[in-house]
C-alpha positions as CSV (number, residue, x, y, z in Angstrom):
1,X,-26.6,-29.5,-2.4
2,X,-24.0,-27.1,-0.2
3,X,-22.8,-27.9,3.0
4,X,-23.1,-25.1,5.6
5,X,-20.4,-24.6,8.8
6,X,-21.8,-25.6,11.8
7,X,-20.4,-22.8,13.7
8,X,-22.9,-22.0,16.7
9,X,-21.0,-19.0,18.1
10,X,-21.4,-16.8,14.5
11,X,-25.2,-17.3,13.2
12,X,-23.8,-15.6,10.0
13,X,-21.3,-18.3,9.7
14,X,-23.9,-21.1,9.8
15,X,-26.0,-19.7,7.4
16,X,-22.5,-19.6,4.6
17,X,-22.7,-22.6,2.3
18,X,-19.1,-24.5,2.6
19,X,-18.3,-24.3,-0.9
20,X,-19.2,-22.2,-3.8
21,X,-18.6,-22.1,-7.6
22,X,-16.4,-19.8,-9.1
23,X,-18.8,-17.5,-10.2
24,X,-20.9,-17.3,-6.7
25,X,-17.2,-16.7,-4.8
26,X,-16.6,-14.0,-7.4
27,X,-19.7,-12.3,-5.9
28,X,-19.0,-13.6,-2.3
29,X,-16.0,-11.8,-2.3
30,X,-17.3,-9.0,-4.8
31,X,-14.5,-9.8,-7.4
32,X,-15.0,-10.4,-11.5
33,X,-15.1,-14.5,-12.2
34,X,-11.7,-13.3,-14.2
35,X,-10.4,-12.2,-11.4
36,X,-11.0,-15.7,-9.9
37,X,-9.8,-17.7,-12.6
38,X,-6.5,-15.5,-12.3
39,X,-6.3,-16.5,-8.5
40,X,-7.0,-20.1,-9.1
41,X,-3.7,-19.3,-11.8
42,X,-1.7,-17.8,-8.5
43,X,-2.5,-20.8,-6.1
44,X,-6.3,-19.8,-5.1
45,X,-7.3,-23.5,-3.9
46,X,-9.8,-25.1,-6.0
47,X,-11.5,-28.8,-5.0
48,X,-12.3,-31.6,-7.0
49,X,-15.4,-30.9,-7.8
50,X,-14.6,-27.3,-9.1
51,X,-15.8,-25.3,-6.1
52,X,-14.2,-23.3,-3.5
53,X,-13.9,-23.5,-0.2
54,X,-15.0,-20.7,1.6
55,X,-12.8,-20.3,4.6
56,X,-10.0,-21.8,2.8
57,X,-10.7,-19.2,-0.4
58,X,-10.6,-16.5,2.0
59,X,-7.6,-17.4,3.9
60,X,-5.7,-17.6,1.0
61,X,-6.5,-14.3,-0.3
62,X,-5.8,-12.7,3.0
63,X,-2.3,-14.1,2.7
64,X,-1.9,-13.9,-0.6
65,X,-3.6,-10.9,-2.4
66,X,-1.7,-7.4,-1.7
67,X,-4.7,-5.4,-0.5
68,X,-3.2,-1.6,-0.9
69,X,-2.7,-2.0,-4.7
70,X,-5.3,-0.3,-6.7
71,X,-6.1,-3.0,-9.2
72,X,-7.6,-4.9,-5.9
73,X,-10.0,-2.8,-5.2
74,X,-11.2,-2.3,-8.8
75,X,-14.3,-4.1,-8.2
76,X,-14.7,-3.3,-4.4
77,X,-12.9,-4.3,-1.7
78,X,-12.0,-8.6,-1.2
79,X,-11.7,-8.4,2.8
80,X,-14.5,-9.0,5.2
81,X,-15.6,-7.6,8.2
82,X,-12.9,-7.5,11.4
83,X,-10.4,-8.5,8.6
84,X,-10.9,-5.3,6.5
85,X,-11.1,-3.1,9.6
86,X,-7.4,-5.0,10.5
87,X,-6.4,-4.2,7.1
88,X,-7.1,-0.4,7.5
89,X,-5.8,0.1,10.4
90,X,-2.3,-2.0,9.0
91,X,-1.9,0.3,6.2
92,X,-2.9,3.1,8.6
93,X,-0.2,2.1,10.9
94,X,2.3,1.7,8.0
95,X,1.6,5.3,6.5
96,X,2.6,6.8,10.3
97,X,5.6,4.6,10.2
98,X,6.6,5.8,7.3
99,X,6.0,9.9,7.9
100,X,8.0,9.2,11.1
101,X,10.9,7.8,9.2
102,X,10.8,10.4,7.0
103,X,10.8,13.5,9.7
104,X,13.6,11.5,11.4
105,X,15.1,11.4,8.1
106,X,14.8,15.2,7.5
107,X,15.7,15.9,10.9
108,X,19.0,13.8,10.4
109,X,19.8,15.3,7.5
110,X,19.4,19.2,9.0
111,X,21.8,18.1,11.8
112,X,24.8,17.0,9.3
113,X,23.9,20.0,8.1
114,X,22.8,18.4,4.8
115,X,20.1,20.8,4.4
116,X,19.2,24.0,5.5
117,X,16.4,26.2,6.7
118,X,15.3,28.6,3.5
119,X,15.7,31.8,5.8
120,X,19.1,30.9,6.3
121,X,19.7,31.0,2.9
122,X,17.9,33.7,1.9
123,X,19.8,36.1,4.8
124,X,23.2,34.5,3.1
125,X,22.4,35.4,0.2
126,X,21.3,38.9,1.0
127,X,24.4,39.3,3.1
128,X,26.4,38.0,-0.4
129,X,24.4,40.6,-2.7
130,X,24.7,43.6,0.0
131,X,28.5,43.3,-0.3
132,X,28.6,42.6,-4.5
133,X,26.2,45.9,-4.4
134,X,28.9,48.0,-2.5
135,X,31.5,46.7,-4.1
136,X,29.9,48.3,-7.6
137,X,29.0,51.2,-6.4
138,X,33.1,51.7,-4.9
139,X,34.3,51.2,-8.4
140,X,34.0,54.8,-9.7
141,X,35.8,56.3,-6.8
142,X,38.6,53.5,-7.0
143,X,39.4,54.6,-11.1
144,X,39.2,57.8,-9.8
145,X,42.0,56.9,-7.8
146,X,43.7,54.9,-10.3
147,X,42.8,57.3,-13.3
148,X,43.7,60.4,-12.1
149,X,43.2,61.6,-15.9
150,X,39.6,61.5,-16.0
151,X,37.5,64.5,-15.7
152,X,34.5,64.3,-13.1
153,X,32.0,63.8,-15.9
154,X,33.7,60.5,-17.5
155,X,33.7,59.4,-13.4
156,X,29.8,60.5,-13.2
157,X,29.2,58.5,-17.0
158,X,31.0,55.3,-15.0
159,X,28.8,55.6,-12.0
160,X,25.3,56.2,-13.6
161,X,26.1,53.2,-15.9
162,X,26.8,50.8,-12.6
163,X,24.0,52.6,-10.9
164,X,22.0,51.2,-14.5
165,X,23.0,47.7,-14.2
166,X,22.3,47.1,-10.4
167,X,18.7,49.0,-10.3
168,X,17.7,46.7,-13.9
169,X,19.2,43.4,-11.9
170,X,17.6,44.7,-8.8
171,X,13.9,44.9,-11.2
172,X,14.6,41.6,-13.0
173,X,11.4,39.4,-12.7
């Protein structure tokens, strides 16, 4: 015969039994009887008689079951009531920590100028490009300096060819 809690303020408490078997706390706490036996392995107290105590079952996997992993929740969720909602809002809490840290973090790092904006890059870059493009297109009129020699046609063969490569690197996809 089970023992019930004789707590008057919660009616739902004085209607749980005191202890369970294994199996019936698997269900209590909707959780495979393996899952049991591999908590009575971690430290999950167990009495003489081979039962579990309720609140002192519970307790210990509040304290001692890591609620966020996936695995725990494989065969529904092990908290109850108030203690889930607590749990939810924990992890909640933890996940804004942690999207703070990392703004502050990204913030940091753009004021040691350890990273950059991408339009700041991008107008670099095009800056870079729009020099290295005039730069090529100077070179026939600077062997025409050096080269006196050639005729205007070898100058005009130079500049169509540089013309070439800068419109096929300009189209590269």
């Amino acid at each position: 015969m089970q023992e019930t809690h004789s707590n008057t303020a919660d009616p739902a408490l004085s209607q749980m039994p005191r202890s369970l078997s294994k199996s019936a706390f698997a269900k209590f706490v909707e959780v495979s009887p393996g899952r049991i036996s591999q908590m009575v392995k971690q430290g999950l107290p167990v009495e003489a008689d081979g039962k579990i105590d309720v609140a002192r079952g519970k307790l210990w996997i509040s304290e001692n079951i890591n609620h966020t992993r996936a695995a725990s929740h494989a065969k529904g969720p092990t908290l109850f009531g108030e203690e889930k909602q607590k749990t939810s809002l924990t992890a909640e809490r933890a996940r804004l920590a942690k999207e703070q840290a990392d703004a502050a973090e990204i913030k940091n790092a753009i004021l040691r100028k350890e990273l950059v904006h991408a339009s700041d890059v991008e107008r670099e870059w095009a800056a870079v490009l729009r020099k290295v493009r005039a730069g090529v297109l100077a070179v026939p009129s600077r062997v025409r300096q050096l080269l006196p020699h050639l005729t205007p046609h070898d100058v005009e063969v130079f500049d169509n060819e540089l013309r070439r490569a800068l419109e096929d690197l300009a189209n590269d996809d």
